[in-house]
N, CA, C and O atoms as a Maestro MAE file, in Angstrom:
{
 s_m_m2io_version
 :::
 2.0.0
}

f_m_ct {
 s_m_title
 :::
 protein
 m_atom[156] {
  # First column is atom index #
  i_m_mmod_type
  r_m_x_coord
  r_m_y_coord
  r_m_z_coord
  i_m_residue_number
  s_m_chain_name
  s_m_pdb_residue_name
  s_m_pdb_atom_name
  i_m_atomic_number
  :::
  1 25 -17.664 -125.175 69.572 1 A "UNK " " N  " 7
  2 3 -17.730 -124.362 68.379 1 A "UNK " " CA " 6
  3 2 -17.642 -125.270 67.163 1 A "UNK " " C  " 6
  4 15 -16.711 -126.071 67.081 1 A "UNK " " O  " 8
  5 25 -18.691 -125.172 66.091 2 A "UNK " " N  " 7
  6 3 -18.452 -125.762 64.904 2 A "UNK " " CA " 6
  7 2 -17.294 -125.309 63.994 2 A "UNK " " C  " 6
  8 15 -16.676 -124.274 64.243 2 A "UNK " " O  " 8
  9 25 -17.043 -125.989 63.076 3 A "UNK " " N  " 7
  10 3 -16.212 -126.186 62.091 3 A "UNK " " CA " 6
  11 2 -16.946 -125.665 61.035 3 A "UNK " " C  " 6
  12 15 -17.942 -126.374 61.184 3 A "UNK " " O  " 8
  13 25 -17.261 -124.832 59.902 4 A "UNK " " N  " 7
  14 3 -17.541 -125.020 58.947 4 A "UNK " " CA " 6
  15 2 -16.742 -124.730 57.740 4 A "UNK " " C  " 6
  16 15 -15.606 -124.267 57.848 4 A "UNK " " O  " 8
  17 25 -17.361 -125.017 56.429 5 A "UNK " " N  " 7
  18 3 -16.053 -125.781 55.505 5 A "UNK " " CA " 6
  19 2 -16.935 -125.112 54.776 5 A "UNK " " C  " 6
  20 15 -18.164 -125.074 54.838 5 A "UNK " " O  " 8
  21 25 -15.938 -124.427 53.862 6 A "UNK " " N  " 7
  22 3 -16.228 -123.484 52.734 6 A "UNK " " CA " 6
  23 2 -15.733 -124.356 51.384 6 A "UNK " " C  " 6
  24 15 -14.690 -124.882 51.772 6 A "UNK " " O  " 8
  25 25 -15.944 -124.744 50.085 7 A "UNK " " N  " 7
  26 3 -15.398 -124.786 49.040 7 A "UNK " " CA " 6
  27 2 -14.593 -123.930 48.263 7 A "UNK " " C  " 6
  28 15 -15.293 -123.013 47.834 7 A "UNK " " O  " 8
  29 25 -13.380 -123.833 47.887 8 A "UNK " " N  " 7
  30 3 -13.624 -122.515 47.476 8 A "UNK " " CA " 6
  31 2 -13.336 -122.631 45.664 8 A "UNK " " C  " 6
  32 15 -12.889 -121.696 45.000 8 A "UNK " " O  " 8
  33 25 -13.730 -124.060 45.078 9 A "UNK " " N  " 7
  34 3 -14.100 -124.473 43.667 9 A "UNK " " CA " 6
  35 2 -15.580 -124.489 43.695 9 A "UNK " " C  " 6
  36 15 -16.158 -124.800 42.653 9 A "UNK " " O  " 8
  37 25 -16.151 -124.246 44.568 10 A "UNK " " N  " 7
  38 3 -17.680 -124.473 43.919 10 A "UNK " " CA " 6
  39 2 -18.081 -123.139 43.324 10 A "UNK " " C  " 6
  40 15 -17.582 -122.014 43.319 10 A "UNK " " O  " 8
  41 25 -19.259 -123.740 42.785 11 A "UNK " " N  " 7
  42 3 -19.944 -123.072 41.712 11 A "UNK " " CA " 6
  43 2 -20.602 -121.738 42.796 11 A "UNK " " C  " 6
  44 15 -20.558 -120.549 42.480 11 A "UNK " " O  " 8
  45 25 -21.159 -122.234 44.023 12 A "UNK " " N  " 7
  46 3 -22.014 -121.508 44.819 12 A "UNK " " CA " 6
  47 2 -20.867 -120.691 46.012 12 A "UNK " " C  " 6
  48 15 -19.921 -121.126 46.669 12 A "UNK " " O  " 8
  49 25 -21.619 -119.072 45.866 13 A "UNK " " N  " 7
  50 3 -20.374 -118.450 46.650 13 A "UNK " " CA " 6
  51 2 -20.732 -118.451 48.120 13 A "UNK " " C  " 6
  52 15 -21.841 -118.379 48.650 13 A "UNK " " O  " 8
  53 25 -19.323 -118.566 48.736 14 A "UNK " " N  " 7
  54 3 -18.707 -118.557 49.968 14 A "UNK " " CA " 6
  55 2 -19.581 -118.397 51.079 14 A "UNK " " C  " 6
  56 15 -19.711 -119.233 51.973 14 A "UNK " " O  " 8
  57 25 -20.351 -116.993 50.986 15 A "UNK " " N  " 7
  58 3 -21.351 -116.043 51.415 15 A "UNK " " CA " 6
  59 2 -22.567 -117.187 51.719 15 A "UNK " " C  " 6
  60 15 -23.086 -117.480 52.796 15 A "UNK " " O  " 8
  61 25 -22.792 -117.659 50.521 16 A "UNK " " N  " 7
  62 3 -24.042 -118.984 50.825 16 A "UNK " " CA " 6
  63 2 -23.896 -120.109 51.401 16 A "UNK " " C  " 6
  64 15 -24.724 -120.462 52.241 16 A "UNK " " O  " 8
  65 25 -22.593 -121.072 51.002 17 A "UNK " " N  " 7
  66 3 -21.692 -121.653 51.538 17 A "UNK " " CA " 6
  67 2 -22.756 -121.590 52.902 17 A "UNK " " C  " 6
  68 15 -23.860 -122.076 53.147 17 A "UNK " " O  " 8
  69 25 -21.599 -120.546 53.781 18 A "UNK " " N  " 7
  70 3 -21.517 -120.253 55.352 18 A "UNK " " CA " 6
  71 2 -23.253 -120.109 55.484 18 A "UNK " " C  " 6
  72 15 -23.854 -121.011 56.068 18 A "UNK " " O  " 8
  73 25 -23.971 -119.004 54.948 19 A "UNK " " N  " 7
  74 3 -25.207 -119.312 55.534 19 A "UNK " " CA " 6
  75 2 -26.057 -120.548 55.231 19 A "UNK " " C  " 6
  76 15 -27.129 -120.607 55.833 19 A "UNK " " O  " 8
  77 25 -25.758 -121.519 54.414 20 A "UNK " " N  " 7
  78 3 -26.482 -122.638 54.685 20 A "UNK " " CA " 6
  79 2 -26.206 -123.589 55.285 20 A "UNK " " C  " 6
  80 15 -26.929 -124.582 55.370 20 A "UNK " " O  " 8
  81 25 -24.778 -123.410 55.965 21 A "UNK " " N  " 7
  82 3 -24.204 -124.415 56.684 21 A "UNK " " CA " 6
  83 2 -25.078 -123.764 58.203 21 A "UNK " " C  " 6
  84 15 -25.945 -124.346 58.855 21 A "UNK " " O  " 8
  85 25 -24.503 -122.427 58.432 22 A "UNK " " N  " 7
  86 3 -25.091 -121.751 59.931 22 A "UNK " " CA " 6
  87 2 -26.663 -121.897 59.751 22 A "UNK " " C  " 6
  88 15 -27.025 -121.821 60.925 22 A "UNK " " O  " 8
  89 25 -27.762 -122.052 59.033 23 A "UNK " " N  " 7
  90 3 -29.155 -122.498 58.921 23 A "UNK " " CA " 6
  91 2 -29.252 -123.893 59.674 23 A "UNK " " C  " 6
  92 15 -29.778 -124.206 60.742 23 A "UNK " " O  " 8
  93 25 -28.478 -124.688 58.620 24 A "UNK " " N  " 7
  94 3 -28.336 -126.166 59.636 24 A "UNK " " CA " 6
  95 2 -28.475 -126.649 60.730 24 A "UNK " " C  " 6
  96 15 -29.216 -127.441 61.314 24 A "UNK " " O  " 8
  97 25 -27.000 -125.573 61.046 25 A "UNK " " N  " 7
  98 3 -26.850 -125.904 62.468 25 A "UNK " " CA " 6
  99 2 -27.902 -125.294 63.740 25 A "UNK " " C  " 6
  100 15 -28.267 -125.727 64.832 25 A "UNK " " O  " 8
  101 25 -28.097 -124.335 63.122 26 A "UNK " " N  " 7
  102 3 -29.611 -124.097 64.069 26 A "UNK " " CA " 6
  103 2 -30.614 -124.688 64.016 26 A "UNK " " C  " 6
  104 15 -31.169 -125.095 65.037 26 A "UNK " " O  " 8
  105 25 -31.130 -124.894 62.708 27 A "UNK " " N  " 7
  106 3 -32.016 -126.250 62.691 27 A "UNK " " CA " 6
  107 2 -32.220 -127.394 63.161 27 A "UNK " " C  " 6
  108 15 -33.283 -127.884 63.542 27 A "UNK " " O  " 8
  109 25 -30.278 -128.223 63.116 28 A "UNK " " N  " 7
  110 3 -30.533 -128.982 64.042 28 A "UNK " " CA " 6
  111 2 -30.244 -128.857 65.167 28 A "UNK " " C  " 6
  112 15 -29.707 -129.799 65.750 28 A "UNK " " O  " 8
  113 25 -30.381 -128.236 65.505 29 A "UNK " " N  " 7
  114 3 -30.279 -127.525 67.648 29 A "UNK " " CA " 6
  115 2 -28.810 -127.507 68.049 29 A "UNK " " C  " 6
  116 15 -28.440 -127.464 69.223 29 A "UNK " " O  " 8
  117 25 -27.776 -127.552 66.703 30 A "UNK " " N  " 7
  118 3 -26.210 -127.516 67.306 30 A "UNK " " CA " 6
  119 2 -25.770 -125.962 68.097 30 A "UNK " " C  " 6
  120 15 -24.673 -125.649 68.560 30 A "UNK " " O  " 8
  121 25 -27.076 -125.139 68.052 31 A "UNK " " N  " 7
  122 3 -26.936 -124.103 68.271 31 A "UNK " " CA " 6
  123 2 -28.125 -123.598 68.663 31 A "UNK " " C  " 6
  124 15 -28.992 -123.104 67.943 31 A "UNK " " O  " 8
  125 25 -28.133 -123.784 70.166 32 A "UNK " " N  " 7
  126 3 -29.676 -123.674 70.981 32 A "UNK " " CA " 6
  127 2 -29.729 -122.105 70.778 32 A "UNK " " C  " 6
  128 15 -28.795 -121.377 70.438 32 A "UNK " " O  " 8
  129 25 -30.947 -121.775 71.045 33 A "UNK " " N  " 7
  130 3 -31.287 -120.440 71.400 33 A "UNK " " CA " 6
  131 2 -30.535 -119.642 72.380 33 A "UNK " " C  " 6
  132 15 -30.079 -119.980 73.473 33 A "UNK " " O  " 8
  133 25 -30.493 -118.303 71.653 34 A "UNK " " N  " 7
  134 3 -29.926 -117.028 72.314 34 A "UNK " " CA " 6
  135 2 -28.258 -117.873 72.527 34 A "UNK " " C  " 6
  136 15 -27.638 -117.405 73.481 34 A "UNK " " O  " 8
  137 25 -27.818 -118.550 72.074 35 A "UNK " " N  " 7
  138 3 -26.359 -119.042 71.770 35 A "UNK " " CA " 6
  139 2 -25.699 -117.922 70.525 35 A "UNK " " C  " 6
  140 15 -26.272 -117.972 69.437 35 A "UNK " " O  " 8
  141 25 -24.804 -117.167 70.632 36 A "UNK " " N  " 7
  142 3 -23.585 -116.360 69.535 36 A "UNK " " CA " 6
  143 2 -23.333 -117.028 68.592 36 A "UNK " " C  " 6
  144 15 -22.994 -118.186 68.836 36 A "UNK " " O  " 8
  145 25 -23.370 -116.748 67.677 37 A "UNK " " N  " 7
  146 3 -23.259 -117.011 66.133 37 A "UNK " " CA " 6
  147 2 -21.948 -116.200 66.262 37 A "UNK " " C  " 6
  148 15 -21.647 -115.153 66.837 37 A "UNK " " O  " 8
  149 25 -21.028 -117.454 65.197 38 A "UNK " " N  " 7
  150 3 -19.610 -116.597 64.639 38 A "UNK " " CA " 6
  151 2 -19.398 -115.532 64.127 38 A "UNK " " C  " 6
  152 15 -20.196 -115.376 63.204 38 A "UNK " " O  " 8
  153 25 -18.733 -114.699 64.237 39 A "UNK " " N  " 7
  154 3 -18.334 -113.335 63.728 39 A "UNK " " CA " 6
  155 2 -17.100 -113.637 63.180 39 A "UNK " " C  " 6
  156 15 -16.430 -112.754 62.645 39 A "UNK " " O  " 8
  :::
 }
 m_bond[155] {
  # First column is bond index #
  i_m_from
  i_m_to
  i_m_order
  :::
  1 1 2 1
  2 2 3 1
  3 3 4 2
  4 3 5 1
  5 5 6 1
  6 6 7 1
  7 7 8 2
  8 7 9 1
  9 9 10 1
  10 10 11 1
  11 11 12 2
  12 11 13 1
  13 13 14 1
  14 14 15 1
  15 15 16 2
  16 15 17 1
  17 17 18 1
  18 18 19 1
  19 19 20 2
  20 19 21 1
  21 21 22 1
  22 22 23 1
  23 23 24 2
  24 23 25 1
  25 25 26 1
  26 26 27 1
  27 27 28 2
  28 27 29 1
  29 29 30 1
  30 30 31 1
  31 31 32 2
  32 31 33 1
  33 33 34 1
  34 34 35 1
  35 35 36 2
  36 35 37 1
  37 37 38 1
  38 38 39 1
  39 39 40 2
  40 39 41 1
  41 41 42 1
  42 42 43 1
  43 43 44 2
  44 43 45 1
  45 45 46 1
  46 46 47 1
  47 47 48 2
  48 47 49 1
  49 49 50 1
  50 50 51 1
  51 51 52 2
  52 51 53 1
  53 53 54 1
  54 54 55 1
  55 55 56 2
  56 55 57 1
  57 57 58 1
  58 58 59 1
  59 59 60 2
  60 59 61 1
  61 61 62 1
  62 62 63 1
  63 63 64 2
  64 63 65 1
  65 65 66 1
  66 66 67 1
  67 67 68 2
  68 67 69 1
  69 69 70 1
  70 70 71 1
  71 71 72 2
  72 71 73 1
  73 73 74 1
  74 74 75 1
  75 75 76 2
  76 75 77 1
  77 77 78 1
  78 78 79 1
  79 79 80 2
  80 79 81 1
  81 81 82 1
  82 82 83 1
  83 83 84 2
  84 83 85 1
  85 85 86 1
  86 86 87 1
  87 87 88 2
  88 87 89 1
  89 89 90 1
  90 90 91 1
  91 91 92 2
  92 91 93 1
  93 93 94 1
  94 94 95 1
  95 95 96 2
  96 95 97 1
  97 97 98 1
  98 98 99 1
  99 99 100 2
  100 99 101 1
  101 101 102 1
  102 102 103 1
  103 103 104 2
  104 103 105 1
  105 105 106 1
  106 106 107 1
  107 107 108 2
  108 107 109 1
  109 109 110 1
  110 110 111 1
  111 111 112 2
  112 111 113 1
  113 113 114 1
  114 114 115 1
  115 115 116 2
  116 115 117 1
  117 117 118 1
  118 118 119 1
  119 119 120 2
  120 119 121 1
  121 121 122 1
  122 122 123 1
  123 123 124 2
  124 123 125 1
  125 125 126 1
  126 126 127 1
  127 127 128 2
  128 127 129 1
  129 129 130 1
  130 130 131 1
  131 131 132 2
  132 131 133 1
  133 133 134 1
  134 134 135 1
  135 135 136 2
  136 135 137 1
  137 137 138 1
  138 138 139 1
  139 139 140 2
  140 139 141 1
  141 141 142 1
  142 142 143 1
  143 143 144 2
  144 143 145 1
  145 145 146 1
  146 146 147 1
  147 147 148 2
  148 147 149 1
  149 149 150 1
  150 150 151 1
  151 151 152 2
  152 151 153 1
  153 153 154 1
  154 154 155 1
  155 155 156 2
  :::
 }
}
């Protein structure tokens, strides 16, 4: 399971944060297909 790391001084909110980190990680295959995404 990844780690992901929220800012919580940045300019960009939380919400985006997390989905551009979880984009990533599917992108780069840290998260093969039909694999559960965090809830």
């Amino acid at each position: 399971m990844l780690n992901f790391q929220i800012q919580s001084d940045s300019e960009v909110p939380a919400s985006k944060q997390l989905f551009a980190q979880i984009q990533f990680a599917i992108a780069s295959g840290q998260y093969p297909p039909a694999h559960r995404l965090p809830s």
